[in-house]
PDB file of N, CA, C and O in Angstrom, chain B, residues numbered from 101:
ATOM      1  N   UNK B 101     -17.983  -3.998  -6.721  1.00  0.00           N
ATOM      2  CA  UNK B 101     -17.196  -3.058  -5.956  1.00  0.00           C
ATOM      3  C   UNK B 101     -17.723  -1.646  -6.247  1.00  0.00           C
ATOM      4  O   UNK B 101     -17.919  -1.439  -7.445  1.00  0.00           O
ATOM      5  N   UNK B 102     -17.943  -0.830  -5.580  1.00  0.00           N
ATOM      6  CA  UNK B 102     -18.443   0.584  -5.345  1.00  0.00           C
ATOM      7  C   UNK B 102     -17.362   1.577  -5.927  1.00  0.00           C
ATOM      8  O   UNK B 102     -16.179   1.346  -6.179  1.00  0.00           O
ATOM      9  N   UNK B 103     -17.971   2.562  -6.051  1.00  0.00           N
ATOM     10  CA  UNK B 103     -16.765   3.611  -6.834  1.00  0.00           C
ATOM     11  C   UNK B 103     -15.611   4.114  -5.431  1.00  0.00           C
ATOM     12  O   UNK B 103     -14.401   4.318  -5.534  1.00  0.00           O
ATOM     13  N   UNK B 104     -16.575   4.224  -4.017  1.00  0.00           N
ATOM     14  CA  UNK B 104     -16.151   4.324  -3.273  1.00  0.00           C
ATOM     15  C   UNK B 104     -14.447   3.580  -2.256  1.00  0.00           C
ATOM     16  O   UNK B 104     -13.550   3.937  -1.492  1.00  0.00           O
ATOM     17  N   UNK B 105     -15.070   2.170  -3.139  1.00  0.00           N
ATOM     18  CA  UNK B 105     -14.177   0.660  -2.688  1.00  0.00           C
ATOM     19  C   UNK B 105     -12.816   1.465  -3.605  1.00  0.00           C
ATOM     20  O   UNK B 105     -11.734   1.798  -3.121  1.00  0.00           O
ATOM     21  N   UNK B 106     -13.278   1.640  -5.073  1.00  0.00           N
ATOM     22  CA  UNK B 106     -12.051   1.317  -6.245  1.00  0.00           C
ATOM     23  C   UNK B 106     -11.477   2.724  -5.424  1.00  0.00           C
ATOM     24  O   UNK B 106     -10.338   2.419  -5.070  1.00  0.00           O
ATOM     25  N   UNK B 107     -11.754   4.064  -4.990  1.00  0.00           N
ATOM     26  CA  UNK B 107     -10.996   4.915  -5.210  1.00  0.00           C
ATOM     27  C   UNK B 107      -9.983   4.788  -3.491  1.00  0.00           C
ATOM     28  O   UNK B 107      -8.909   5.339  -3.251  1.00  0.00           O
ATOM     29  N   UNK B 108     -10.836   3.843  -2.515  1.00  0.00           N
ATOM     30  CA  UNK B 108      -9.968   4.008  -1.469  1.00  0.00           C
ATOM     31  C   UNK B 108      -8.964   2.789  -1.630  1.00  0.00           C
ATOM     32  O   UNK B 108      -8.318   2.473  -0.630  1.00  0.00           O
ATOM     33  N   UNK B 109      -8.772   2.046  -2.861  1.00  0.00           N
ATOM     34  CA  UNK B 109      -8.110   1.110  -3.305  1.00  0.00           C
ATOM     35  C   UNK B 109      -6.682   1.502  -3.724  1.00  0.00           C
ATOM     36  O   UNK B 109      -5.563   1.086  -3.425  1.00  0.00           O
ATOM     37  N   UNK B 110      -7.259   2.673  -4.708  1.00  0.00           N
ATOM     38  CA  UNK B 110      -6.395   3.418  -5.521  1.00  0.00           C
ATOM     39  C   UNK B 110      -5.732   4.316  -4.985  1.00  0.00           C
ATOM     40  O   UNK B 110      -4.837   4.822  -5.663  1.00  0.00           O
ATOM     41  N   UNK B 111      -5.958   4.800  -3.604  1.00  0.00           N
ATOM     42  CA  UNK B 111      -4.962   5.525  -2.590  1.00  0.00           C
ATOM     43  C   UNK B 111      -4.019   4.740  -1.678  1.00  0.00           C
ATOM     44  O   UNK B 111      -3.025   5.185  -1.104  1.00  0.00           O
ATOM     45  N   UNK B 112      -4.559   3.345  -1.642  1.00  0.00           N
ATOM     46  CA  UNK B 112      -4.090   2.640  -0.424  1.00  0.00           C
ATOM     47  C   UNK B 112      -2.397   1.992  -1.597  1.00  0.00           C
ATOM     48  O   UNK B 112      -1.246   1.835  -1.192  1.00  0.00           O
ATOM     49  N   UNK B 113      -2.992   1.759  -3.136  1.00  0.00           N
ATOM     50  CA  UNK B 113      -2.132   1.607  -3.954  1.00  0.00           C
ATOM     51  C   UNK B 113      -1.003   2.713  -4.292  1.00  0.00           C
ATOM     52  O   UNK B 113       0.153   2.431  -4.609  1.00  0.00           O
ATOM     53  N   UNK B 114      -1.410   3.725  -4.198  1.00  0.00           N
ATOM     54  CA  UNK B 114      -0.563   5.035  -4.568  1.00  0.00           C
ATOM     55  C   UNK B 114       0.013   4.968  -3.264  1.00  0.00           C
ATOM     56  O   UNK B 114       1.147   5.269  -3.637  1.00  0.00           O
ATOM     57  N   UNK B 115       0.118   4.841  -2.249  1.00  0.00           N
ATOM     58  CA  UNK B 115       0.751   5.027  -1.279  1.00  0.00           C
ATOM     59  C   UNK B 115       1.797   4.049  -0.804  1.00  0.00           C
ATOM     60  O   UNK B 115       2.663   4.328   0.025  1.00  0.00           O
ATOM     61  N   UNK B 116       1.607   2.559  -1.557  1.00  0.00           N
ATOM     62  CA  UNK B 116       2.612   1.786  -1.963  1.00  0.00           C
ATOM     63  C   UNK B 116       3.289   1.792  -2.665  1.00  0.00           C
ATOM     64  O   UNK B 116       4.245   1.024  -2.567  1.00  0.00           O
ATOM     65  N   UNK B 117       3.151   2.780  -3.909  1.00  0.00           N
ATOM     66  CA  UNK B 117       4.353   3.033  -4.823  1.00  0.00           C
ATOM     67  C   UNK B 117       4.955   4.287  -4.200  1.00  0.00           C
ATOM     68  O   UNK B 117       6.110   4.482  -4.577  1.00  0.00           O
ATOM     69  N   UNK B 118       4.633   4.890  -3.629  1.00  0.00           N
ATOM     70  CA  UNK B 118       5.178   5.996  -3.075  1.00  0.00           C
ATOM     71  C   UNK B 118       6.396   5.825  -2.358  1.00  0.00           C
ATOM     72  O   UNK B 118       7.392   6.492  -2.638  1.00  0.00           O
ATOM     73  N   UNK B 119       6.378   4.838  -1.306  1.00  0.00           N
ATOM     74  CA  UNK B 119       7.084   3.860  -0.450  1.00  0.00           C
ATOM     75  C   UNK B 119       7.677   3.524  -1.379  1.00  0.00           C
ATOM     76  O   UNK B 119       8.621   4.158  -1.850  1.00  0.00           O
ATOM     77  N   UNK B 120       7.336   2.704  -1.719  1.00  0.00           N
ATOM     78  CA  UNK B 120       8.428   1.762  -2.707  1.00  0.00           C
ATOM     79  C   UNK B 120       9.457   2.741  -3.134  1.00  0.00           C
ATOM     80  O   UNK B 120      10.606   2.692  -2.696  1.00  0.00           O
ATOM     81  N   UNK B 121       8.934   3.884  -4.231  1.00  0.00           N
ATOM     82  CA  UNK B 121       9.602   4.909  -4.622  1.00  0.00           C
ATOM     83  C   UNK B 121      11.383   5.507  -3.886  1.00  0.00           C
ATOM     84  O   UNK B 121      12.571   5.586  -4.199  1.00  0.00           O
ATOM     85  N   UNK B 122      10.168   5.873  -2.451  1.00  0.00           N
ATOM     86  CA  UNK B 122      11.176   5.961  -1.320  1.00  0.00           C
ATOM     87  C   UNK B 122      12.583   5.258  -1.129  1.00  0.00           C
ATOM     88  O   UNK B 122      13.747   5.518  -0.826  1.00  0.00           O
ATOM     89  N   UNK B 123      11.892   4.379  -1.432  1.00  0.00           N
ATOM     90  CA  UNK B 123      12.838   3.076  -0.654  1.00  0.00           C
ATOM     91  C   UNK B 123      13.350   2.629  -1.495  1.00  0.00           C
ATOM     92  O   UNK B 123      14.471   2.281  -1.124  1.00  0.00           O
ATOM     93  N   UNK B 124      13.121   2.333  -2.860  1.00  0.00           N
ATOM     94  CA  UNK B 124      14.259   2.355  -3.910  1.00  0.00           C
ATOM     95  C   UNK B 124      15.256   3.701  -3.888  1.00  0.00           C
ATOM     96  O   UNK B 124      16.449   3.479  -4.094  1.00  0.00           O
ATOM     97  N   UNK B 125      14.928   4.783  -3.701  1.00  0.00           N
ATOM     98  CA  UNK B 125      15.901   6.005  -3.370  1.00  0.00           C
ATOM     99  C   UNK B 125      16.881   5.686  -2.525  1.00  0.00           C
ATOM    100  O   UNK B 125      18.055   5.898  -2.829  1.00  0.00           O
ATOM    101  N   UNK B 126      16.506   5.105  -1.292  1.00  0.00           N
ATOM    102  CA  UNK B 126      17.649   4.266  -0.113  1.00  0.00           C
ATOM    103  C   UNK B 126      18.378   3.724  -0.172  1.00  0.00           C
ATOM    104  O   UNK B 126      19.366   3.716   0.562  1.00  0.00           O
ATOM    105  N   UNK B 127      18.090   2.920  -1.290  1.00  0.00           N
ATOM    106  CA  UNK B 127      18.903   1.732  -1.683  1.00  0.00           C
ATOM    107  C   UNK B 127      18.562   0.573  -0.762  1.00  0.00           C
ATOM    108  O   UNK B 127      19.357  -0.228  -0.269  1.00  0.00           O
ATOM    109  N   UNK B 128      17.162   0.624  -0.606  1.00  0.00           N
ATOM    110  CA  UNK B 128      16.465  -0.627   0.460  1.00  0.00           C
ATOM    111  C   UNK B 128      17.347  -0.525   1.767  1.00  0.00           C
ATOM    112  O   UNK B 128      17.508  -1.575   2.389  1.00  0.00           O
ATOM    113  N   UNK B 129      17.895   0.549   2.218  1.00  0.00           N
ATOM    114  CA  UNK B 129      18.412   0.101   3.126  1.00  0.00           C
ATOM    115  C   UNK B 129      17.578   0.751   4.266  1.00  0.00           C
ATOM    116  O   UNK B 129      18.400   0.770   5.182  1.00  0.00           O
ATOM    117  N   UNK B 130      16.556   1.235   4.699  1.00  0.00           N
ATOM    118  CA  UNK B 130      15.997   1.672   5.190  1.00  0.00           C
ATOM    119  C   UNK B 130      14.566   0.635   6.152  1.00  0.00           C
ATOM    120  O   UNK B 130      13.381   0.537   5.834  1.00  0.00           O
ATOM    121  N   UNK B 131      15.330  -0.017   7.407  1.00  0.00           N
ATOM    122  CA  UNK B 131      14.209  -0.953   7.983  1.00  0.00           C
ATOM    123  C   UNK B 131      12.691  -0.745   8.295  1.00  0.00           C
ATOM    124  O   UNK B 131      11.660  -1.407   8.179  1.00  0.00           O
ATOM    125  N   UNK B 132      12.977   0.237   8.654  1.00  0.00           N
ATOM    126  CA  UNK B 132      11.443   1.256   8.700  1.00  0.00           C
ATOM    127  C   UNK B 132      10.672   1.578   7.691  1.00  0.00           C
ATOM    128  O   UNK B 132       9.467   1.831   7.726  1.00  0.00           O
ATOM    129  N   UNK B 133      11.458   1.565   6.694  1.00  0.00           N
ATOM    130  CA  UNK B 133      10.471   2.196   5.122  1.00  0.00           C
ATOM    131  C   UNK B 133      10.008   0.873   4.567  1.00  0.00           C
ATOM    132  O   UNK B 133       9.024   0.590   3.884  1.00  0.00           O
ATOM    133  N   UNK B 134      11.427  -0.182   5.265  1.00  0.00           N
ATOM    134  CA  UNK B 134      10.121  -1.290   4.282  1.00  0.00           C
ATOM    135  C   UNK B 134       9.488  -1.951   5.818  1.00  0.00           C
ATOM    136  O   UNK B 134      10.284  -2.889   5.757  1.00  0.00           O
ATOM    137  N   UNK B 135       9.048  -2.114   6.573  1.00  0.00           N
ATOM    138  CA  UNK B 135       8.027  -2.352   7.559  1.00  0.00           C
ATOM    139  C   UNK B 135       7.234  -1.508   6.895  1.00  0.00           C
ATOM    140  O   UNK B 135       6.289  -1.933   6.230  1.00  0.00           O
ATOM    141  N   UNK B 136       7.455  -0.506   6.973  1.00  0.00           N
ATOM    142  CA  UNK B 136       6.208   0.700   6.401  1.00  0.00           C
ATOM    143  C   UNK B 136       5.367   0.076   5.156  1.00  0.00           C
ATOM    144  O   UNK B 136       4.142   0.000   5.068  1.00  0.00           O
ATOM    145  N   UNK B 137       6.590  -0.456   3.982  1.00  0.00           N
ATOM    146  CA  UNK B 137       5.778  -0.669   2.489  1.00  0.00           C
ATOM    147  C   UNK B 137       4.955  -2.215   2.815  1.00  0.00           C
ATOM    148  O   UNK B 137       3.928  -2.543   2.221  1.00  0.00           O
ATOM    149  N   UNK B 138       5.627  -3.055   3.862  1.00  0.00           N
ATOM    150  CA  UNK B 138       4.711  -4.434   4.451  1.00  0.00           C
ATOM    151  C   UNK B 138       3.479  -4.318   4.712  1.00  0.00           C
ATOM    152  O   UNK B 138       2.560  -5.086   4.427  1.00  0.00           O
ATOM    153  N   UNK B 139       3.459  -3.121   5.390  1.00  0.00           N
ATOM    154  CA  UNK B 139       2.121  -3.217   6.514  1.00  0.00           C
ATOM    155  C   UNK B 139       1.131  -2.312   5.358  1.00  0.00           C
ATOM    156  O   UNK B 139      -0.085  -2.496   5.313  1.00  0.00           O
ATOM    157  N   UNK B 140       1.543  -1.738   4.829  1.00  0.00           N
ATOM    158  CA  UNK B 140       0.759  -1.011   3.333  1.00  0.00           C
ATOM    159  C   UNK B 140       0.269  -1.910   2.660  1.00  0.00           C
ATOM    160  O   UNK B 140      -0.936  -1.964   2.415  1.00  0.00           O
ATOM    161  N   UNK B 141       1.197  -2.829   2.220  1.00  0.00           N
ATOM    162  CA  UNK B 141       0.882  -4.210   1.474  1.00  0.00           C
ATOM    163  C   UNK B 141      -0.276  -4.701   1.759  1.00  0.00           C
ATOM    164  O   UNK B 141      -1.247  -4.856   1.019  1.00  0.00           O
ATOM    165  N   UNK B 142      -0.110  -5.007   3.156  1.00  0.00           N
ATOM    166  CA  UNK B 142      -1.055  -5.892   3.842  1.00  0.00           C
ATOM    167  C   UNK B 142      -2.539  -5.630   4.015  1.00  0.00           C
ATOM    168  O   UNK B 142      -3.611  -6.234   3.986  1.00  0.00           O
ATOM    169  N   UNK B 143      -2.032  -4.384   4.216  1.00  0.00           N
ATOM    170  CA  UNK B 143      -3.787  -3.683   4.504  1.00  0.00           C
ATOM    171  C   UNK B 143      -4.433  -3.336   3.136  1.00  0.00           C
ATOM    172  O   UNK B 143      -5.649  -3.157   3.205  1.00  0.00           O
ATOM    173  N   UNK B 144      -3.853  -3.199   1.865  1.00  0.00           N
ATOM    174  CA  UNK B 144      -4.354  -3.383   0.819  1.00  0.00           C
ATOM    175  C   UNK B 144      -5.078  -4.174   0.223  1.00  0.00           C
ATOM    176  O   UNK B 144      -6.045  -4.003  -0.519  1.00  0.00           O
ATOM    177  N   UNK B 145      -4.108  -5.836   0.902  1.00  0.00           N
ATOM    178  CA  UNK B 145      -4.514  -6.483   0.561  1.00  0.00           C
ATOM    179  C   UNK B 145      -6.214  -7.141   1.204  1.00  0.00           C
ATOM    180  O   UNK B 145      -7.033  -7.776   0.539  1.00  0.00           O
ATOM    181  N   UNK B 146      -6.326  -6.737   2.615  1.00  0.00           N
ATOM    182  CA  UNK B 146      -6.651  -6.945   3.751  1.00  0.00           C
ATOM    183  C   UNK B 146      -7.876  -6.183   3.220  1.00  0.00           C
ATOM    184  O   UNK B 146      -8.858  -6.918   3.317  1.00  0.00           O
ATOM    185  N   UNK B 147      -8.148  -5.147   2.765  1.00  0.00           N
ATOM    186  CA  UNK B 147      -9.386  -3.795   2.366  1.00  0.00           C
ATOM    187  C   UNK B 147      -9.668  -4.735   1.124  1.00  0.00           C
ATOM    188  O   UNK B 147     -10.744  -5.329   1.188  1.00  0.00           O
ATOM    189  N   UNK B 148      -8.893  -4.975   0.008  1.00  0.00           N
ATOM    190  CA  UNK B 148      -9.294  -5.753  -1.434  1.00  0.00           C
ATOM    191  C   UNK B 148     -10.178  -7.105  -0.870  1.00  0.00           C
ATOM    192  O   UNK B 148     -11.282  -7.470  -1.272  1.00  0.00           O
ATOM    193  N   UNK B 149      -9.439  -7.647   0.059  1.00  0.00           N
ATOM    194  CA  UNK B 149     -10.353  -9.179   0.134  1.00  0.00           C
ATOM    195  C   UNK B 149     -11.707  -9.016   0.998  1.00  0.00           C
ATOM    196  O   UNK B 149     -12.566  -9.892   0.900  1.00  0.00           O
ATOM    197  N   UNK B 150     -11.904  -7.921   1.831  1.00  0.00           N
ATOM    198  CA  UNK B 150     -12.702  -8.224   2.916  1.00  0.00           C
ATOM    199  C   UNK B 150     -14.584  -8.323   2.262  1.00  0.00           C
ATOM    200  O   UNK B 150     -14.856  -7.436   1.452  1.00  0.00           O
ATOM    201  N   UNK B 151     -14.938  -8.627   2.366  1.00  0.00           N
ATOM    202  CA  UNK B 151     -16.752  -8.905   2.453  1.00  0.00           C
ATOM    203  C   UNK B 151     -17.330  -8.001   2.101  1.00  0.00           C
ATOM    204  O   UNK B 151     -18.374  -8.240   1.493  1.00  0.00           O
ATOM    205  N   UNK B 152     -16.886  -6.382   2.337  1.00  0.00           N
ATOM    206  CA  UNK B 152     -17.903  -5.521   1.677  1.00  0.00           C
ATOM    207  C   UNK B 152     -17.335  -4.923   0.184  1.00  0.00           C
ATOM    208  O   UNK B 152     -17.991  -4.027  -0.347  1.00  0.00           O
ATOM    209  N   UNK B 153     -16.409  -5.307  -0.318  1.00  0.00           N
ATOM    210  CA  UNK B 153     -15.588  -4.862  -1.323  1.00  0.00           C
ATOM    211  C   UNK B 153     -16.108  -6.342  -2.276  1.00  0.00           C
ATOM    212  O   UNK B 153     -15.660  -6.537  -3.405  1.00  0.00           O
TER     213      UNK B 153
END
């Protein structure tokens, strides 16, 4: 993995605790914030697995 891979890793991660953060503030009640922290999830996960990483 490239220094490039780990650091757009490490934003795509900070931006899921951020959310999260959020949305524990809500008291999860917020449908939009967690669609929001899903689709964060996903594409994290989605950038971590793909072929050039």
């Amino acid at each position: 993995m490239h220094c490039d891979d780990k650091r757009t890793l490490f934003v795509l991660r900070q931006g899921i605790e951020e959310t999260w953060e959020e949305l524990k503030k809500r008291d999860f009640g917020d449908k939009e914030m967690i669609e929001k922290l899903s689709e964060e999830i996903q594409g994290y996960f989605e950038y971590k697995s793909s072929p050039s990483n």
